[in-house]
OpenMM code with the backbone's topology and positions (N, CA, C; nanometers):
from openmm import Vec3, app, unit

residues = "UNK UNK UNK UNK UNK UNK UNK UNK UNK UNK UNK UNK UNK UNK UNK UNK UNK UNK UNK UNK UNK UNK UNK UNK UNK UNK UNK UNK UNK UNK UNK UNK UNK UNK UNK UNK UNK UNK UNK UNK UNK UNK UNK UNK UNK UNK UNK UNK UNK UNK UNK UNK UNK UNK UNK UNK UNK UNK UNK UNK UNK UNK UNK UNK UNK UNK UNK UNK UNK UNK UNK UNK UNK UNK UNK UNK UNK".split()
positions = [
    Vec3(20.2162, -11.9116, -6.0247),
    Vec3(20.2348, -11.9703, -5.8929),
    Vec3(20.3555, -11.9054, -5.8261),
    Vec3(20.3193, -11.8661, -5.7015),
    Vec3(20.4358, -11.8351, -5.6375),
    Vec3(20.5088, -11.9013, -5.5463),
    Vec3(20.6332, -11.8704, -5.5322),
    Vec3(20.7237, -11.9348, -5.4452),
    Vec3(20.6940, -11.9383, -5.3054),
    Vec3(20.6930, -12.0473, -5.1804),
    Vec3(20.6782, -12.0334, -5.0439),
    Vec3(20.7831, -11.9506, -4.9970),
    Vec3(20.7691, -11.8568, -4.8993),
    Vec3(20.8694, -11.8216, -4.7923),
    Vec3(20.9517, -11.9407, -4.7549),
    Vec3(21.0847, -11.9020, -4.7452),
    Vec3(21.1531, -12.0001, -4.6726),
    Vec3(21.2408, -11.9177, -4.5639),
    Vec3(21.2809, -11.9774, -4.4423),
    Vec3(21.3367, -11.9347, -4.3499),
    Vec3(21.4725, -11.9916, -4.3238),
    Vec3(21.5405, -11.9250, -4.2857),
    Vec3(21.6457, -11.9349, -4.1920),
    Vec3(21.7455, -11.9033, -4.1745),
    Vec3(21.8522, -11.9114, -4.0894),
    Vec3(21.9436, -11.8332, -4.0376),
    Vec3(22.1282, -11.9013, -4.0069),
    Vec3(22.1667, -11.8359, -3.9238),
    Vec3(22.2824, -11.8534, -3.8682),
    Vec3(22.3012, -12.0286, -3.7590),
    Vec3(22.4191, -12.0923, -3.7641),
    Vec3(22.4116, -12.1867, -3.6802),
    Vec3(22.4038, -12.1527, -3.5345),
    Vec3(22.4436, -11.9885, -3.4835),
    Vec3(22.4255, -12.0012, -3.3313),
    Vec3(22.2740, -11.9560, -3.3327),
    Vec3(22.2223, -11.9070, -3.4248),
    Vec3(22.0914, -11.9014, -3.4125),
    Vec3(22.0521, -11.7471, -3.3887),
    Vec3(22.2197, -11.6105, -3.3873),
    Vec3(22.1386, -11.5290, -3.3393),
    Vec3(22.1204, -11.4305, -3.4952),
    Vec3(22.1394, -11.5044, -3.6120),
    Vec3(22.0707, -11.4177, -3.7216),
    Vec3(21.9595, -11.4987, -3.8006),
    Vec3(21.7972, -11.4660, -3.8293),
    Vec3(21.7025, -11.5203, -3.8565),
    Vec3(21.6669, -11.4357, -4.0037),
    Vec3(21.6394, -11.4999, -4.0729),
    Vec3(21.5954, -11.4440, -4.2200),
    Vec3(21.4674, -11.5419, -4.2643),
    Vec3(21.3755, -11.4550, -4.3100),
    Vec3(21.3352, -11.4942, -4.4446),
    Vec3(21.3433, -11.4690, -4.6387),
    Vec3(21.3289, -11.5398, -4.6838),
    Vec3(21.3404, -11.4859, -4.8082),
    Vec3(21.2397, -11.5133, -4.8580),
    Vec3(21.1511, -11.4043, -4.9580),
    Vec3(21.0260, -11.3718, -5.0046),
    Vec3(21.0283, -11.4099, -5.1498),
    Vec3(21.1267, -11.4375, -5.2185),
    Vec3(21.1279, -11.4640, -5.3433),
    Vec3(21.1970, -11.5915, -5.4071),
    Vec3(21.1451, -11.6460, -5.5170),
    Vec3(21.2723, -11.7458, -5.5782),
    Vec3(21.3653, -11.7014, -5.5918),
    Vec3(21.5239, -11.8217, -5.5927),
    Vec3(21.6361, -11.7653, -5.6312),
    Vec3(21.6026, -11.7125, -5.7950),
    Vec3(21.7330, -11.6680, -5.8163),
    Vec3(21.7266, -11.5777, -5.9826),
    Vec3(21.8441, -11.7484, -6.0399),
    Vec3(21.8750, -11.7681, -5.9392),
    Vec3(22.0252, -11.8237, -5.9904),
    Vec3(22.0684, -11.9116, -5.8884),
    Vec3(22.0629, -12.0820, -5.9426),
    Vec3(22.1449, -12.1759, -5.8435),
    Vec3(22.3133, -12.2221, -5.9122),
    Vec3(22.3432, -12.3163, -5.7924),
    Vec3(22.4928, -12.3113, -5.8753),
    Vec3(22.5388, -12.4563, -5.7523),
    Vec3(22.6248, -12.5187, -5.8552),
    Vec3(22.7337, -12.6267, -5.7641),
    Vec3(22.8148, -12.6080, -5.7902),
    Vec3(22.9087, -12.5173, -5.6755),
    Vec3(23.0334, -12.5352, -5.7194),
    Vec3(23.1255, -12.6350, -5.6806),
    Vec3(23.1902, -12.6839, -5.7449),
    Vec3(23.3178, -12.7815, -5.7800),
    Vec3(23.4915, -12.6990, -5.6987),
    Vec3(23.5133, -12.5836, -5.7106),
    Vec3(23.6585, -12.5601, -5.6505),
    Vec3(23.7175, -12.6477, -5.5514),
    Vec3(23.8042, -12.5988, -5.5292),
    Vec3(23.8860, -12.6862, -5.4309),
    Vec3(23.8609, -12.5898, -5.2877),
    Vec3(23.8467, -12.5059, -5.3227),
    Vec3(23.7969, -12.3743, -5.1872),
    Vec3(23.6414, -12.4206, -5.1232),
    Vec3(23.5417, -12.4623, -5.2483),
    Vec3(23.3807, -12.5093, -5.2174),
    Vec3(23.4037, -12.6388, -5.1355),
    Vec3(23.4606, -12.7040, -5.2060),
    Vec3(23.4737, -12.8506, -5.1754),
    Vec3(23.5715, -12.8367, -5.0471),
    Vec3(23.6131, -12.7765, -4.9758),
    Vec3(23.7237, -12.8104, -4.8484),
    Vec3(23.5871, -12.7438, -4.7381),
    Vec3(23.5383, -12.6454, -4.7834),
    Vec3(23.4201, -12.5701, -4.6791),
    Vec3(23.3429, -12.6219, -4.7150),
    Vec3(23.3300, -12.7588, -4.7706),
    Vec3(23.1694, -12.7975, -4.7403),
    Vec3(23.2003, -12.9290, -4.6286),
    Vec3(23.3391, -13.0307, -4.7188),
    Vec3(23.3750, -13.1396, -4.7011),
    Vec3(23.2819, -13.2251, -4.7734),
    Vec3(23.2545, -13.1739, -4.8802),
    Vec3(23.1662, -13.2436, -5.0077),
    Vec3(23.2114, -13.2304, -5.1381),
    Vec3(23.1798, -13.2423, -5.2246),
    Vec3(23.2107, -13.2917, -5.3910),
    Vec3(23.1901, -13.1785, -5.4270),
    Vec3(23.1149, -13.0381, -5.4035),
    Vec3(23.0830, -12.9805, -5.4268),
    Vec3(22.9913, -12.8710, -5.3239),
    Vec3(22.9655, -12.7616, -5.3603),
    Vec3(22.9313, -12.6344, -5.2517),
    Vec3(22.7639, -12.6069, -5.3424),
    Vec3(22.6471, -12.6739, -5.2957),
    Vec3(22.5269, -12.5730, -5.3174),
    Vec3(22.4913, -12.4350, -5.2933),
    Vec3(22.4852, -12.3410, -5.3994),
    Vec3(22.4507, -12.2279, -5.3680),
    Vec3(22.3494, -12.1638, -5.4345),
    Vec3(22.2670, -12.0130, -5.3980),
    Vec3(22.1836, -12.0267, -5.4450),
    Vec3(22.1969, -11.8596, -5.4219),
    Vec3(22.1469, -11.8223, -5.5024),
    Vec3(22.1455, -11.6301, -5.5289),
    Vec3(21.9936, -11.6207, -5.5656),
    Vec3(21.9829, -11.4691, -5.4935),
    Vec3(21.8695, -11.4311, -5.4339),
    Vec3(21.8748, -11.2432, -5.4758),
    Vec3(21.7940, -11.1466, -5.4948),
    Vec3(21.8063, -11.0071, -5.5357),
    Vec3(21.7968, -10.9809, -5.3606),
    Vec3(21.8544, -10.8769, -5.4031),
    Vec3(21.8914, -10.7794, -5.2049),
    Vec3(21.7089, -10.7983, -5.1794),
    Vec3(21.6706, -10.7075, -5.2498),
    Vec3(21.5270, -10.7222, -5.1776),
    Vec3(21.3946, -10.8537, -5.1718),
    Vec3(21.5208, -10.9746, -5.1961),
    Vec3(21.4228, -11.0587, -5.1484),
    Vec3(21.4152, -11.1078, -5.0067),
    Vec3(21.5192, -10.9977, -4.9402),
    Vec3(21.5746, -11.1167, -4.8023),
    Vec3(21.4864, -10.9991, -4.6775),
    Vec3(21.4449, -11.0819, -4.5846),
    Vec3(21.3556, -11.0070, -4.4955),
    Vec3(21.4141, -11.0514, -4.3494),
    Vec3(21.5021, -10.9769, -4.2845),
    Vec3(21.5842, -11.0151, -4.1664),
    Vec3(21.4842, -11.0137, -4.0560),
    Vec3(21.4619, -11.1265, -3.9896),
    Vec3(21.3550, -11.1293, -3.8444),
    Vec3(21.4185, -11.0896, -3.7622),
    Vec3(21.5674, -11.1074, -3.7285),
    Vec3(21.6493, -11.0802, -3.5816),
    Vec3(21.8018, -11.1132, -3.5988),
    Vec3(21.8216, -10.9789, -3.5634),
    Vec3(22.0000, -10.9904, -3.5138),
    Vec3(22.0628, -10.9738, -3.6881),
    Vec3(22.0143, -10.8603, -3.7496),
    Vec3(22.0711, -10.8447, -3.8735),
    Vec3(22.1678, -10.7126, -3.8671),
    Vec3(22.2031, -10.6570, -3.7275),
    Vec3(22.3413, -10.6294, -3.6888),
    Vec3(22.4226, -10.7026, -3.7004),
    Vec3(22.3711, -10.8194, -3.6007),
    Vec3(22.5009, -10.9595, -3.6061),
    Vec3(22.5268, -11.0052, -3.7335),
    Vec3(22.5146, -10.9683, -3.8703),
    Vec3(22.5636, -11.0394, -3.9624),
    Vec3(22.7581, -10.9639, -4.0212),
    Vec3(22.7814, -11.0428, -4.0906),
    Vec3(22.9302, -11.0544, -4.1057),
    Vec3(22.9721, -11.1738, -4.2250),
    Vec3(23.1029, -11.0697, -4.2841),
    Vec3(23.1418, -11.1452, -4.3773),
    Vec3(23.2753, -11.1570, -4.3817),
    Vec3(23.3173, -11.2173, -4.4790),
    Vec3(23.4582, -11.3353, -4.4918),
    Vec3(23.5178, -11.3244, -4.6287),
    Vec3(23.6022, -11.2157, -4.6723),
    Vec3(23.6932, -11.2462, -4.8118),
    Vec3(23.7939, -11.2870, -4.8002),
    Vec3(23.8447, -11.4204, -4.8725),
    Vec3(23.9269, -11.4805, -4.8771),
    Vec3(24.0351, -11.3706, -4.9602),
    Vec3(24.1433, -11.3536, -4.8834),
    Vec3(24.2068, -11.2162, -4.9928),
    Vec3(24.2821, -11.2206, -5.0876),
    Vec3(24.3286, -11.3682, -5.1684),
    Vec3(24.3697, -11.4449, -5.2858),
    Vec3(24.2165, -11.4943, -5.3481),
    Vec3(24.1320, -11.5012, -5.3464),
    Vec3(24.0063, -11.5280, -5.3892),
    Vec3(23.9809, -11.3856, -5.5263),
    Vec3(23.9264, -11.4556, -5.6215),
    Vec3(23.8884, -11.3139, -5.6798),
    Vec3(23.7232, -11.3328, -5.6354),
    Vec3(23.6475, -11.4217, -5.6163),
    Vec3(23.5073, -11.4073, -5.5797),
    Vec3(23.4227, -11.4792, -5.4930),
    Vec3(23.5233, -11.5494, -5.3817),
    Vec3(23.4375, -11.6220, -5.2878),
    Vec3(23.4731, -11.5039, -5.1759),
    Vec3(23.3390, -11.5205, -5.1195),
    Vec3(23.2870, -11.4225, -5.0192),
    Vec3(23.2109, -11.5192, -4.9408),
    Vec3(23.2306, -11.5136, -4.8077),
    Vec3(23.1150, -11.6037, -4.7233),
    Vec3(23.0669, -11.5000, -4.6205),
    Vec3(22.8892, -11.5115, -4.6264),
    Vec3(22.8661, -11.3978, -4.5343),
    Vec3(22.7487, -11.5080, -4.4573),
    Vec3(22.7409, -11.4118, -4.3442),
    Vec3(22.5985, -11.4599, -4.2644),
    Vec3(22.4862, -11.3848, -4.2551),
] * unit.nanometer
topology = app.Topology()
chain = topology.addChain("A")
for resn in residues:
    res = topology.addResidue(resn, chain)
    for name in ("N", "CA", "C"):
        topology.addAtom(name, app.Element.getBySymbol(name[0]), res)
């Protein structure tokens, strides 16, 4: 059985994705870095291989965020 497409994107709406595959890998993180950017107990995340992601629009407009005391949070769009 395979996984449904799922969609979606950016909050202003101008980057649109689908992804074609299951994640490989979910995760809750607990930090104090997850938990301040969520304003929750914890940060849902979910990892995906490069070629599962299928950009519909505005995958110029994407952009990312290293925290530069972080050794591995990265936030991208």
């Amino acid at each position: 059985m395979t996984a449904p497409n799922l969609e979606g994107g950016c909050l202003c709406g101008a980057v649109r994705y689908e992804l074609t595959q299951a994640p490989v890998w979910a995760h809750s993180c607990h930090c104090s870095r997850c938990r301040k950017a969520t304003g929750a107990a914890f940060a849902p995340n979910l990892f995906f291989e490069l070629d599962a992601i299928r950009y519909l629009q505005g995958e110029d407009q994407r952009g990312s965020f290293k925290v530069p005391e972080a050794e591995r949070r990265l936030r991208s769009l």
